[in-house]
C-alpha positions, 0 to 999 in steps of 0.5 A, a space after each residue: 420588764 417587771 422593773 419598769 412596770 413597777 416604776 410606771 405604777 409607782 405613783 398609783 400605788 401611793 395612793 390607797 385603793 378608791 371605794 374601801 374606805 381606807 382609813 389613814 390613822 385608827 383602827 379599823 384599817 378598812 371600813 369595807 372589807 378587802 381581801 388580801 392574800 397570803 402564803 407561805 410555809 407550813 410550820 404546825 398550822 394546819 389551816 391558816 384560814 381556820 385561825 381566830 388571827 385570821 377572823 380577828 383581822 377581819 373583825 378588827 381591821 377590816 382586811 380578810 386574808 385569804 391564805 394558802 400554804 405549803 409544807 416546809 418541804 416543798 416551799 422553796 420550790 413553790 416560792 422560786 415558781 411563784 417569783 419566775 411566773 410573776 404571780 406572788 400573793 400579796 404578803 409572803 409570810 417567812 419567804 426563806 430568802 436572806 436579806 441580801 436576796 430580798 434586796 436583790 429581789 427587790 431591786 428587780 421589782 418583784 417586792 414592795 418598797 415601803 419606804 414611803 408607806 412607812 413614812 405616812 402610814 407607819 408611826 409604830 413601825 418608825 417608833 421600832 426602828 427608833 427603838 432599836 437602832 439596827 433596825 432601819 440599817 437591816 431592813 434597808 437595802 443598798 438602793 434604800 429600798 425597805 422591802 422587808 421587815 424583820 422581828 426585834 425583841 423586847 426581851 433581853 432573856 431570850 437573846 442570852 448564851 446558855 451555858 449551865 453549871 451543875 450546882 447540885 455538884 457544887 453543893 455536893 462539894 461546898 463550892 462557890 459560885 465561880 466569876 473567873 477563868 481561874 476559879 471555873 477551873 479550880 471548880 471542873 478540877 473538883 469535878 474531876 477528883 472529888 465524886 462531885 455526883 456523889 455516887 462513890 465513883 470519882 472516875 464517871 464524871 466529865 466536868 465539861 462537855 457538849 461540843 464548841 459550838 455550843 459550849 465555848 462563847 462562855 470561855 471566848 468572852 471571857 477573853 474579851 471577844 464579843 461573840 456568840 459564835 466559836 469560829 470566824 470571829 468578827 470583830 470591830 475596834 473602837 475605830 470601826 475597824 474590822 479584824 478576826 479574832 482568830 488572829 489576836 494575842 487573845 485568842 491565843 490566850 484562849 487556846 492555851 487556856 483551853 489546851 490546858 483544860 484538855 491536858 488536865 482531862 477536864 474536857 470531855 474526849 469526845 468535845 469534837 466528834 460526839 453527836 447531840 443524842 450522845 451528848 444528851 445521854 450523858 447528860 440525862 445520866 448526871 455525869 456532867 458538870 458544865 455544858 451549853 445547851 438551850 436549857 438543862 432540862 431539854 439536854 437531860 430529857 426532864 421537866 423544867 424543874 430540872 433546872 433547879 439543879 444548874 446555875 448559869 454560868 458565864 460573865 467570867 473575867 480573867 486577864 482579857 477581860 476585867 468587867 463581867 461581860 454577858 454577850 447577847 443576840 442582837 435584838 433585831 432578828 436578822 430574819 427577812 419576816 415578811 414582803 410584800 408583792 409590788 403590784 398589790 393593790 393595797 400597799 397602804 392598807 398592808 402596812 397599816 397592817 404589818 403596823 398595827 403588829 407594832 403597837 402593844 395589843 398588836 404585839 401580843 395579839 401576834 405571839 399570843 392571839 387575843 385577850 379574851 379569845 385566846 388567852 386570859 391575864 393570870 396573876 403569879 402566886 409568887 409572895 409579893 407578885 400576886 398582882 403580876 399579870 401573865 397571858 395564860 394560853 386557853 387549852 380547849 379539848 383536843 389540844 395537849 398543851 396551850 403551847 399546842 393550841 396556840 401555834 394550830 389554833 391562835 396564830 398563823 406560824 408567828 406570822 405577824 410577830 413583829 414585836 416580840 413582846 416581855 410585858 404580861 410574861 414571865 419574863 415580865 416578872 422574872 425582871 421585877 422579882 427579888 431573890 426570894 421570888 425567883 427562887 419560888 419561880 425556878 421549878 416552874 419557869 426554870 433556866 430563865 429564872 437562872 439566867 437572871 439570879 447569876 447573870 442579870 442580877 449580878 453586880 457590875 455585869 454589863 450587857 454588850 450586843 455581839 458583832 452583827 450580822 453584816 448584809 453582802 451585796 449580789 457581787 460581795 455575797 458571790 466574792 465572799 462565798 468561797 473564801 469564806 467558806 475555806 476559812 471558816 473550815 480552816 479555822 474550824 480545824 485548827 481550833 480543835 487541833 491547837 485544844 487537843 495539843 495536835 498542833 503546838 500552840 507555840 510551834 505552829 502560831 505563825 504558821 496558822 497566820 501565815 496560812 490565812 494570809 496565804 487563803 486571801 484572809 485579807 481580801 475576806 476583810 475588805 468585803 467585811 469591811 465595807 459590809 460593816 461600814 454600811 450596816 453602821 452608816 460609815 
């Protein structure tokens, strides 16, 4: 019933609501204000509607949002009843849901199309999707329908692997940097025997830790696979062919490196069971020398002047591999960010809304609130970039920190952050400084100035998005789910079992194939298959 309603009100609802004054280019929106509604989980925003986002939307574009939240914890639940009783707001914001059941949502009806919308209204959003060439390939269901958006980056630092190298051990130990699987080992050996920490025990160090999960892509690409993950590795050919990693004379390649890291004593003997806080107080007592972790600051419980004392480390070449290779994230989140009910009265005014959220000011304005409201242009201090702009957050009584005020006071939950932006950030900076300046930048903006100085920097480094994230339709999701699911553990399993020797790479390779063939790993790929082929319009 909903579906056909929907397609009865279709054409009335490509016309903009009559007597607002709706203005089809420029800004405001809205000459006469309309109130729209707006929901969504709480994520650190007390009142949504106490926001200065919320008054600036009204005071710049004519809409006032009328918003109403819910605590993480009970959204899903309130979400599943506003879909079953038909009565949605007119913009959730970050429903929770995947891709896939926003299309399957949408082609029941319940979500706006916007496909049509975007076309006339919408020239910053189609800019977007020019800009970002998955763009348009996520945020468009297998019926064509575009009832979602999604947020894409501007900046390449945040989609980065971070892995981190203790320097103030290779300092200690007057090593170079290393650039190959054969000289990152010869360096954990040092740390191993040499009492890289300095502290008259050459027994307490443990050159490489954490876990697989976070630590292993540095390795994994070296060997020539284009992941950010550690299992299930999905990988395309220069034909377009989809195939698993898992299955490759590399990853055996891999295997057999990694085992004999293991039998050398290199790997930490807790790689496979120890939790995050285990982890972190090894790390926080200096008895690490390589690890992943999202800085290394954050795994040693310090300020980010911390990292002063890593490198990043990864691009390694080796065999599989001859060209230093960083792997990033794609740019395009592959996060449903915001829908839109089909019955609203205003779909036009909403996407000239969520459009404006892809122009410049609109991008800062979504992660950072206003100039002049929220935040002022700071110029760095740094020889050379003193004319460099940065939004400073402001910092008002009662609020700890500008990070603090930012997510309760200048924002909605990132809400409309469409366009995660690089320009008047330190990132902004980080890019144009020479080695001198970002030296000068590491106390203060620490891991990022790292990646930069031994990764972006680096001559002849190339920088390659990893396997996307594919979208499964109702029947290939409801199909996939299970053999997946068994796969991935299998894989899981023999990984750790192949590094630590209790399956013999040799002695036990054709079985581990045989195995998958065996969990239907064939069938898995022919669902893969026609997922990648619709994602890169094949």
């Amino acid at each position: 019933m909903k579906k056909i309603l929907t397609l009865v009100l279709a054409l009335a609802l490509l016309i903009p609501a009559t007597g607002l004054a709706f203005n089809e280019t420029g800004y405001p929106i809205c000459d006469d204000v309309i109130t729209i509604t707006v929901s969504g989980a709480n994520s650190g925003t007390t009142d949504w509607n106490d926001t200065n986002m919320v008054a600036e939307i009204e005071k710049r574009l004519g809409i006032k949002l009328e918003c109403t939240s819910f605590e993480a914890d009970i959204w899903s639940t309130q979400f599943t009843l506003m879909l079953a009783s038909e009565e949605l707001p007119d913009i959730v914001i970050n429903p929770g849901i995947t891709l896939s059941e926003v299309s399957n949502y949408g082609a029941q009806g319940y979500f706006l199309d916007m496909s049509e919308y975007i076309e006339k209204y919408a020239p910053n959003i189609q800019a977007a999707m020019e800009k970002f060439p998955t763009y348009r390939n996520y945020v468009t269901s297998p019926d064509g329908g575009i009832y979602t958006l999604c947020t894409a980056t501007e900046n390449i630092i945040a989609l980065v692997p971070r892995t981190w190298l203790n320097k103030t051990w290779m300092d200690n130990l007057g090593l170079s940097y290393p650039t190959t699987l054969d000289e990152l080992h010869d360096v954990l050996v040092a740390f191993k025997e040499q009492d890289a920490n300095g502290n008259g025990d050459a027994t307490d160090e443990i050159p490489l830790s954490n876990n697989v999960e976070y630590t292993c892509s540095a390795f994994l690409n070296a060997f020539g696979f284009d992941t950010r993950a550690t299992g299930y590795l999905l990988q395309a050919d220069e034909n377009g062919k989809v195939y698993l990693g898992e299955t490759t004379d590399a990853y055996k390649a891999y295997l057999t490196y990694m085992n004999g890291l293991w039998n050398e004593g290199l790997i930490d003997v807790d790689f496979f069971v120890q939790s995050g806080d285990e982890f972190r107080a090894k790390a926080a007592e200096d008895k690490l020398g390589m690890y992943g972790d999202s800085a290394p600051f954050v795994a040693a419980s310090k300020d980010i002047s911390y990292d002063s004392n890593f490198y990043w480390i990864g691009a390694l070449t080796g065999e599989y591999r001859d060209t230093a290779t960083i792997v990033t994230n794609p740019a395009v989140y592959t996060t449903a960010e915001i829908v839109v009910n089909a019955e609203t009265e205003y779909p036009a005014e909403i996407v000239r809304l969520l459009d404006y959220y892809f122009t410049e000011e609109g991008s800062l304005a979504g992660a950072y609130g206003y100039e002049g409201v929220d935040w002022d242009l700071n110029y760095l201090t740094i020889p050379g970039l003193e004319e460099f702009g940065v939004a400073t957050m402001y910092q008002p009584e009662g609020f700890s920190s500008g990070e603090e005020y930012r997510y309760k006071k200048a924002i909605i939950n990132e809400a409309f952050k469409m366009i995660v932006p690089i320009v008047n950030t330190q990132y902004d900076a980080m890019l144009q400084a020479d080695e001198a300046q970002l030296e000068a930048m590491v106390p203060e903006y620490g891991w990022a100035v790292q990646f930069v100085r031994q990764g972006m920097n680096r001559e002849g480094v190339q920088l390659v998005e990893r396997f996307p994230t594919l979208l499964y339709t109702e029947a290939e999701s409801t199909e996939r789910t299970q053999l997946y699911t068994d796969i991935q553990l299998y894989l899981s399993n023999m990984q750790a079992q192949f590094i630590t020797g209790q399956v013999g790479i040799e002695d036990g390779w054709d079985e581990f194939l045989a195995q998958l063939k065996t969990m239907q790993l064939d069938r898995l790929l022919e669902i893969e298959q026609a997922a990648y082929d619709r994602l890169m319009g094949a």
